[in-house]
N, C-alpha and C positions, 0 to 999 in steps of 0.2 A: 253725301258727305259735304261736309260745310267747307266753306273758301279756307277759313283757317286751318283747319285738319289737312288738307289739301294740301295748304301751302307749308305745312310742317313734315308731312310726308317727301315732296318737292326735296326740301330743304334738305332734308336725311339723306334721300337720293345724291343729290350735289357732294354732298359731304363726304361720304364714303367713296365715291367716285375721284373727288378731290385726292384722300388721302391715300386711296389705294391705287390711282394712276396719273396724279397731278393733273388729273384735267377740271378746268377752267370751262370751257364752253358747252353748250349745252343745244340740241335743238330738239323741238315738239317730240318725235319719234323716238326720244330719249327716256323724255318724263311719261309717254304713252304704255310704251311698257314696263312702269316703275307701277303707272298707276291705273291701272287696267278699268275699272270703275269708271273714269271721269273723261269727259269726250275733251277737244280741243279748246272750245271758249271756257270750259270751267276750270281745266288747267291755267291758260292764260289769264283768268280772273285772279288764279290762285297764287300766282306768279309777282300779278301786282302789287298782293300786299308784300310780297320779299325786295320789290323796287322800292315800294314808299320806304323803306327803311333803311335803300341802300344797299343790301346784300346782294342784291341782283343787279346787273343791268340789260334792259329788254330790247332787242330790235326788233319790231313789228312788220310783218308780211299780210297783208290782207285784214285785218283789224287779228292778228294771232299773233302769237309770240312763235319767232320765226327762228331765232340767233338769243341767247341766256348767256352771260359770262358771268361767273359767280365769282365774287370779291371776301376770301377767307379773313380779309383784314377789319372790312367793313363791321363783319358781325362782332368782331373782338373791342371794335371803340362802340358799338351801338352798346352794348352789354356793361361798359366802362360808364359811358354815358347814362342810363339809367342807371347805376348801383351809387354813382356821385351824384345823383338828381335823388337817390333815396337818402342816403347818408345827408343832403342836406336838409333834406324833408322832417327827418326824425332831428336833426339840429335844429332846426325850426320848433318845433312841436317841443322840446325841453327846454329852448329861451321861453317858449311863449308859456309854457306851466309852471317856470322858476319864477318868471317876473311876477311882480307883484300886482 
């Protein structure tokens, strides 16, 4: 399974977790039996791309993701953030085909 599939599965995991017992934290043993398939570096690989973007944040134990605290707020401005980075995109793209 690819980092990205991983880390969307991850994500689903947290989510549901979030909103059916407000929990926040996370450790390995958590996401291991979400994602039976994928041993601890490809979890933690998969992890990473949820920190680049913010939704995560990771404490690392031994080069592993050790401590996850998942930020419900984060994913709501990342999401805000691209769709006003689209909306200017297509604003973009109809000054530039109106001008002459």
């Amino acid at each position: 399974m690819s980092d990205f599939r991983l880390s969307k599965a991850c994500l689903k995991a947290m989510r549901r977790s979030f909103r059916s017992e407000g929990r926040r934290s996370f450790d390995m043993p958590f996401f291991q039996t979400k994602c039976l398939h994928a041993d601890a570096i490809q979890i933690t690989d998969a992890l990473g791309l949820l920190a680049e973007n913010g939704i995560v944040h990771i404490f690392y134990a031994d080069d592993l993701a050790y401590v996850v605290t998942f930020d419900p707020d984060a994913e709501k401005k990342l999401a805000r953030s691209r769709a006003l980075a689209l909306v200017k995109a297509v604003i973009d793209r109809l000054i530039g085909f109106l001008s002459p």
